[in-house]
VEXLUM-876452 format. One record per residue (C-alpha): residue in three letters; x, y, z. Coordinates in steps of 0.02 Angstrom, whole numbers, plus 50000, padded with zeros to 5 digits. Example, Ala and Ser with C-alpha at 12.3 -4.5 7.8 and 13.67 -1.06 7.14 Angstrom:
% residues 2
ALA506154977550390 SER506844994750357 
This chain:
% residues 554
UNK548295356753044 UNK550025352953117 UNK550585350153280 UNK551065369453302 UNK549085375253245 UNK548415362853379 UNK549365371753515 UNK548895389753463 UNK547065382353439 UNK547285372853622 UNK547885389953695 UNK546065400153615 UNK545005385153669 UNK545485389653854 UNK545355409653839 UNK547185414653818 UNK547415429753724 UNK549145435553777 UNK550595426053791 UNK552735429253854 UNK554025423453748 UNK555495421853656 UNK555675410853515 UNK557205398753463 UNK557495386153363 UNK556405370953430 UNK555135381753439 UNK555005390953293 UNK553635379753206 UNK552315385553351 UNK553165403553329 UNK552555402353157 UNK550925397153215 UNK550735412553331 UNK551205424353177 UNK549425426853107 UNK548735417953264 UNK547655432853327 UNK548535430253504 UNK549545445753583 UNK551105438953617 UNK552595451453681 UNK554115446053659 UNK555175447053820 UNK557235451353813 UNK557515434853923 UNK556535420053946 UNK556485424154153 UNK555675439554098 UNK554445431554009 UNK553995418454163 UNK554125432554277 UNK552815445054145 UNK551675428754159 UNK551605430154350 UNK551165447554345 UNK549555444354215 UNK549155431054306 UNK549085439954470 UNK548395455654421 UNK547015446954312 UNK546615429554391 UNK546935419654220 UNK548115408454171 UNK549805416054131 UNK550545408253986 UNK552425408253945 UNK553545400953798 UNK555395396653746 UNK556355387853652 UNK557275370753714 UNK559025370653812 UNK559565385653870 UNK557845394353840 UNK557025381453911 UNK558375382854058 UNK557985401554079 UNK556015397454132 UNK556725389254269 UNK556855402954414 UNK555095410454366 UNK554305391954362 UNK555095392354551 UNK554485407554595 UNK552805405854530 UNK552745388254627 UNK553135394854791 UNK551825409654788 UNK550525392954703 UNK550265405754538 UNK549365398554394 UNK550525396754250 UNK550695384654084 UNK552475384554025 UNK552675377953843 UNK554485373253787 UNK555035366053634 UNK556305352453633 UNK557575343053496 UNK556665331553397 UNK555905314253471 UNK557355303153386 UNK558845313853464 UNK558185316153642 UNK559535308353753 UNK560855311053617 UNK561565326353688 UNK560865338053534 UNK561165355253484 UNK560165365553624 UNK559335347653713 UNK559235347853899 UNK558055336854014 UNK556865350154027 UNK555725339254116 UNK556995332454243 UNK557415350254275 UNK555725356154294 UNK554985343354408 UNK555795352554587 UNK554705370154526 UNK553235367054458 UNK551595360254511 UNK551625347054380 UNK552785342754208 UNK552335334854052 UNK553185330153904 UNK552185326553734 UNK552605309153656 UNK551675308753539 UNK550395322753417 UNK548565312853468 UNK548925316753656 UNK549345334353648 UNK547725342253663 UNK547295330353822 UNK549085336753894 UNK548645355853880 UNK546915352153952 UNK547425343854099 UNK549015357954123 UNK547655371954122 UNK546665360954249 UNK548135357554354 UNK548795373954360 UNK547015382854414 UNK546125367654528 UNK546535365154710 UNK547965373954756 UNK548805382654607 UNK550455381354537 UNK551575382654371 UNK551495367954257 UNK552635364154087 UNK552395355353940 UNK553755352153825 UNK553435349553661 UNK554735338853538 UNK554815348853387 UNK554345333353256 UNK552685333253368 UNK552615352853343 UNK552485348053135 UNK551625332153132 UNK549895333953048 UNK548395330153155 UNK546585331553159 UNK546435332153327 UNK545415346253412 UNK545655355053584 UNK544985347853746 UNK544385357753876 UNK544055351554054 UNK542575353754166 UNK543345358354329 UNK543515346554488 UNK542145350854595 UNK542575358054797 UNK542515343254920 UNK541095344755049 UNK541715350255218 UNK541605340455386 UNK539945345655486 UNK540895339155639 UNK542185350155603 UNK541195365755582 UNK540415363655740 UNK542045359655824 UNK542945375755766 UNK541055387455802 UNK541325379155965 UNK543295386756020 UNK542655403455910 UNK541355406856022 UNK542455402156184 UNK543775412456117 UNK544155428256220 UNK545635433956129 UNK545375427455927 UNK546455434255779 UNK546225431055611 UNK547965427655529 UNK547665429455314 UNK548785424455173 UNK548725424355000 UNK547455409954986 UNK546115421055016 UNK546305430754872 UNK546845416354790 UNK545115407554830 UNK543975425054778 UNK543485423554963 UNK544005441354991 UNK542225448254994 UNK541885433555110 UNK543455435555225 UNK542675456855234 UNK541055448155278 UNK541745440055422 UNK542805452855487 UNK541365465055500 UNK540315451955598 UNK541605445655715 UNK542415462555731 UNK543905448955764 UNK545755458155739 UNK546825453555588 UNK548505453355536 UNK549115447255345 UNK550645441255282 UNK551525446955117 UNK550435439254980 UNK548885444055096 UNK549145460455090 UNK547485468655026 UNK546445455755068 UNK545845466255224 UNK545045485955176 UNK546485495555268 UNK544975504755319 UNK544565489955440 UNK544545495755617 UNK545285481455696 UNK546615477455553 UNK548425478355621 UNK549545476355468 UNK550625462155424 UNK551485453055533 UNK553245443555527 UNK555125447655525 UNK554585465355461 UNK552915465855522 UNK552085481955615 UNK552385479555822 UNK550495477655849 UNK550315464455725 UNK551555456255813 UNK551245457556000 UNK549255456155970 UNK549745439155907 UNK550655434056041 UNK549715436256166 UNK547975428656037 UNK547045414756129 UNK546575407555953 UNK547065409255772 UNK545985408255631 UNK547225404955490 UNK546315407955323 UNK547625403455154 UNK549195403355245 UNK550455392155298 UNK551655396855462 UNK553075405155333 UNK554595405955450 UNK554655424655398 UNK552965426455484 UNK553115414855636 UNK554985419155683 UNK555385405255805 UNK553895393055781 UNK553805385155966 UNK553565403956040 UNK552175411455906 UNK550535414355987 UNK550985401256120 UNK549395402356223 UNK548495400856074 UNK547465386056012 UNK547195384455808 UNK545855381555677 UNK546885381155518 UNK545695381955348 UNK546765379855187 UNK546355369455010 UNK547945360155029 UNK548075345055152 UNK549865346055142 UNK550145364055232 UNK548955357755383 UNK549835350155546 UNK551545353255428 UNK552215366955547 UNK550665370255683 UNK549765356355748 UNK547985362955715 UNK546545359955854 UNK545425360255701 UNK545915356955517 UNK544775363455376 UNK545265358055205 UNK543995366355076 UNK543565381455005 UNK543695394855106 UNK542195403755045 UNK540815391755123 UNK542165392155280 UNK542175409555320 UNK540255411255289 UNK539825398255410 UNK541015405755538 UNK540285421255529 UNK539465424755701 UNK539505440355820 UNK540525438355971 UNK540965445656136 UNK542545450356127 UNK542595469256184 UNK543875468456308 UNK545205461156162 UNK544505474756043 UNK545025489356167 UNK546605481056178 UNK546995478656000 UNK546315497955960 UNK547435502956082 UNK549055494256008 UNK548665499955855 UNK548655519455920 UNK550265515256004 UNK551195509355875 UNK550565517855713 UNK551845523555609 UNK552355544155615 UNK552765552455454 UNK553205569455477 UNK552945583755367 UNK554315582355265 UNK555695571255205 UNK557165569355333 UNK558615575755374 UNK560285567255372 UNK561885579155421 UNK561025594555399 UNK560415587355218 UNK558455588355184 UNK558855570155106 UNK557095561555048 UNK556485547655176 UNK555815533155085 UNK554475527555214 UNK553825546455197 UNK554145546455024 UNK553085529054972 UNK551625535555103 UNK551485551054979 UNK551235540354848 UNK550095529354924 UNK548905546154971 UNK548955550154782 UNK548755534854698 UNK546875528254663 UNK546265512754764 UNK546305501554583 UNK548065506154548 UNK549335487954541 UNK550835490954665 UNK552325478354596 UNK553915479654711 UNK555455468554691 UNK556405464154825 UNK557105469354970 UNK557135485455101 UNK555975491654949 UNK554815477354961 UNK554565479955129 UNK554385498255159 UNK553065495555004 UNK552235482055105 UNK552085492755291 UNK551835509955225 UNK550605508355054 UNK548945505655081 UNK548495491354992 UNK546505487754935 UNK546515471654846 UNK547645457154833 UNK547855457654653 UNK548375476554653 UNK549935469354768 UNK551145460754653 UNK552855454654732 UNK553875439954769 UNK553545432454910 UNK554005415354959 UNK555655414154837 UNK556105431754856 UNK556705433554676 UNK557625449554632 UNK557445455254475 UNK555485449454479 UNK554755467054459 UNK555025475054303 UNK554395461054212 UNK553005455654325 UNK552655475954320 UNK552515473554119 UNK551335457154146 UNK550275464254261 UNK549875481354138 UNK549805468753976 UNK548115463554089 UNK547215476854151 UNK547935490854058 UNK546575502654088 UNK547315502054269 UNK549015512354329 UNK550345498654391 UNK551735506854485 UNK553315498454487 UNK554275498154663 UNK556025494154642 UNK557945495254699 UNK559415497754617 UNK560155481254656 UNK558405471254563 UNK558145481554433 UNK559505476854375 UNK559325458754363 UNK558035460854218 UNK558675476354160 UNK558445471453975 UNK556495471254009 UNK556735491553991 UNK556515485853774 UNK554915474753824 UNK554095491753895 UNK554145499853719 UNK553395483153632 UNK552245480353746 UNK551615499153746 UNK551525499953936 UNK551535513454025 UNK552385507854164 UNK552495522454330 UNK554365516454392 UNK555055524054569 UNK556885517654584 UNK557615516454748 UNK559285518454745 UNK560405519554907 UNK561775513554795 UNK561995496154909 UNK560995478554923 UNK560075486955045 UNK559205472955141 UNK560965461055147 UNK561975475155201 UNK560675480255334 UNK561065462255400 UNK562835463355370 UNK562905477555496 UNK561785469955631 UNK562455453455622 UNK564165452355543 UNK565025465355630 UNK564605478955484 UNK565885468155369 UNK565085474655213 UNK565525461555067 UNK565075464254886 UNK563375475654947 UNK564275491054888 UNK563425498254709 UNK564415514054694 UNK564995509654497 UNK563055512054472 UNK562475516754279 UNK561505531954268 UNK560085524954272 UNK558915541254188 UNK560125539954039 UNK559985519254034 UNK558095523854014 UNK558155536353879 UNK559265523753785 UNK557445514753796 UNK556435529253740 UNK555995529453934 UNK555685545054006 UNK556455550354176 UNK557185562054300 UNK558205560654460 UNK557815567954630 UNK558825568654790 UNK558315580354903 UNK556535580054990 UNK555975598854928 UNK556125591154753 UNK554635576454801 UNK552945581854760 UNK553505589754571 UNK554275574554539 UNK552845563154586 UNK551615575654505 UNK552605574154336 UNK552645553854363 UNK550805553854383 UNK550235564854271 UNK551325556354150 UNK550435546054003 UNK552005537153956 UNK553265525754053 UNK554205535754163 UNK555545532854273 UNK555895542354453 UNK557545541454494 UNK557665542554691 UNK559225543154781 UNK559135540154976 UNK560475539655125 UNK561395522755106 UNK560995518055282 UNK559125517855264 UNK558205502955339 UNK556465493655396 UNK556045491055549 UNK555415484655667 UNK556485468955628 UNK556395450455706 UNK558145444755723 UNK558175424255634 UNK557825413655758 UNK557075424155877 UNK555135427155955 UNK554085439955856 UNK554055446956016 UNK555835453656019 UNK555985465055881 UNK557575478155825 UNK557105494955806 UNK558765502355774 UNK560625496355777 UNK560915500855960 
């Protein structure tokens, strides 16, 4: 076989069966390869798209997503979803193809220093020298991008090595095995547990992450200990759980956030002190002492000096923390917040001048009641993104797709495509605004392709909803270039897709429209206008203690 065959048979010997792309001209001998390959590949309208539709398989299936593209620009285009996918530690194997080994360096037709580029977002980069090392390369990329914690990793692939003839066959490796935990340790975090009069576990994306989430429920129900999540955590916890409080942070609910502060000790399970969760880092939880569990050494003592410092699995951690305590006192407490501060929907939509306009915290609640426990939620970002994140109910961390530590508009509709090409038996609802969607607006023609029928509620309050919602708190309402009145219509932009749609904008019009979008076999699109001075709160100015939070623009 050639170089090209060895990939495709590289791919099969480690499980892939579906694959993002969009081929080019370095590329084209593996594109030929995948022709009567066997493997599903959908071809993406941009090369983002095609990073961004790996994320969402990988998230919503635990597998390796696996993206493709040409050299130079193509190559180029990866870039952003490679960054994305690093920051939120998503496994992902990038394959690029690049000018031929002789003109590398000679400023060809489509060459760029893919691997100089790539080294600042992803977990690892390789670049294949030469045909007999190529199956060791993808073998250790797979391993690198799954063991310890995850991350993107590219390979770029000369295109003479792509049609060199080998007999080479594909390596797989056996994975690293989990380092053995610290007994010491143990004992020394069981220790300031059971002391602890005032505990809260604080859970990020790690957990799910690790498969610990049956674990982490484990725990909770022994320790009836409160909780809070961050973004990517969200799930993790049943929002059944009677001590859960939501997620915490710049947008987080007002009992996560003063049931933190005033915590005696945080158990941090898979997270790592995001600014957008801590707000001003010397004043979170400040009576609180730490035990800080995480697979990577380089998150612990980076922002929080932990008292105790776990780096493992979090599986065996959570099991062997899992004792009853005393802590009823706290729990009253805690209940009592959350009573307090739950959120009030009303009965209907809103009113704004007389208008029965729709409200969208009301209006994402109703979906929430309707849609089934295994349905995938995909937002991208912004006011969105976090009324999706306070006022869903969320039931597992892989049915909660969205980008969290890069905050990449424009990540939904294809991560929304990614996420149905895995679990398609599954409804994925797509959460998005109208500033995002259109950032990958072409991905409308990877729907059709891909056959996925995606459930997409559009937000549109005709600004960038999130920077002008800053604009007027903190630059005196001075509303530059966050204005989207010369919208498309956006139901007609779909049809020109062979996407169904409709467009709502009063709240009487709600539960026919979601009725038709759920009962709908096909991708459909619900066009929602809202009041252009919507926003989220509670809100945790920058730099300030979670403490002080904006509920309003008084």
């Amino acid at each position: 076989m050639n170089g090209a065959n060895l990939i495709i048979e590289c791919l099969k010997a480690h499980h892939v069966d579906t694959i993002f792309g969009y081929p080019g001209g370095a590329i084209m001998p593996t594109y030929d390869a995948i022709y009567d390959s066997g493997l599903d590949h959908l071809l993406c309208r941009n090369e983002q798209g095609a990073a961004m539709a790996a994320i969402g398989y990988a998230r919503a299936s635990g597998k390796v997503g696996v993206c493709i593209a040409t050299s130079g620009p193509g190559a180029t285009n990866l870039i952003t979803g490679l960054g994305d996918a690093l920051m939120d530690s998503i496994p992902i194997v990038a394959i690029t193809g690049q000018v031929a080994s002789p003109l590398i360096g000679t400023d060809a037709f489509q060459e760029a220093d893919v691997l100089g580029l790539s080294l600042a977002c992803t977990k690892h980069s390789f670049i294949v020298q030469n045909i007999d090392e190529l199956p060791e390369i993808i073998a250790k990329a797979f391993e690198i991008a799954k063991s310890g914690r995850p991350g993107p990793v590219l390979i770029d692939v000369p295109k003479d090595v792509q049609v060199a003839a080998t007999n080479a066959k594909p390596i797989v490796n056996s994975p690293p095995k989990t380092t053995a935990l610290c007994d010491k340790q143990f004992a020394q975090a069981l220790a300031l547990l059971k002391h602890a009069k005032r505990p809260m576990a604080y859970i990020g994306g790690g957990v799910g992450m690790a498969g610990a989430v049956p674990a982490l429920r484990y725990f909770l129900h022994t320790t009836q200990m409160p909780s809070v999540v961050t973004l990517k955590g969200l799930g993790a916890i049943s929002p059944d759980d009677p001590y859960y409080l939501g997620m915490i942070g710049m947008h987080g609910t007002k009992a996560a956030n003063y049931a933190t502060q005033e915590a005696d000790l945080l158990l941090v399970f898979g997270a790592r002190f995001d600014d957008r969760v801590t707000g001003k880092l010397d004043t979170f939880a400040p009576h609180a002492k730490v035990i800080h569990v995480d697979i990577d050494g380089a998150e612990l003592g980076k922002l929080r000096r932990p008292d105790v410092a776990l780096r493992g699995h979090l599986i065996a951690t959570l099991e062997s923390l899992s004792v009853p305590l005393d802590i009823t006192p706290w729990q009253q407490t805690v209940a009592q917040y959350k009573q307090q501060f739950a959120f009030s929907y009303g009965e209907h939509g809103g009113e704004h001048n007389g208008e029965q306009l729709i409200n969208p915290l009301w209006l994402l609640n109703s979906i929430s009641r309707q849609k089934t426990p295994e349905t995938i939620v995909v937002t991208d970002v912004g006011q969105h993104q976090m009324w999706s994140a306070l006022h869903v109910q969320h039931h597992a961390p892989e049915n909660f797709i969205t980008s969290a530590g890069f905050g990449t508009m424009g990540f939904g509709l294809p991560a929304a495509i990614g996420a149905k090409k895995a679990r398609p038996e599954d409804d994925v609802i797509l959460v998005t605004g109208d500033g995002s969607i259109m950032m990958n607006i072409q991905e409308l023609g990877s729907i059709g392709r891909g056959k996925a029928p995606i459930k997409i509620v559009l937000l549109d309050n005709q600004r960038l909803g999130m920077v002008r919602q800053w604009q007027s708190l903190f630059f005196n309402a001075r509303h530059s270039s966050t204005i989207l009145d010369d919208n498309p219509d956006f139901v007609v932009l779909a049809s020109a897709f062979g996407i169904k749609g409709e467009r709502i904008d009063s709240a009487h019009q709600v539960d026919a429209a979601l009725k038709r979008l759920f009962n709908s076999q096909e991708a459909y699109l619900l066009h929602i206008c809202i009041h252009s001075d919507e926003n989220v709160w509670p809100l945790v100015p920058p730099g300030a203690c979670n403490a002080d939070m904006l509920e309003s623009m008084e």
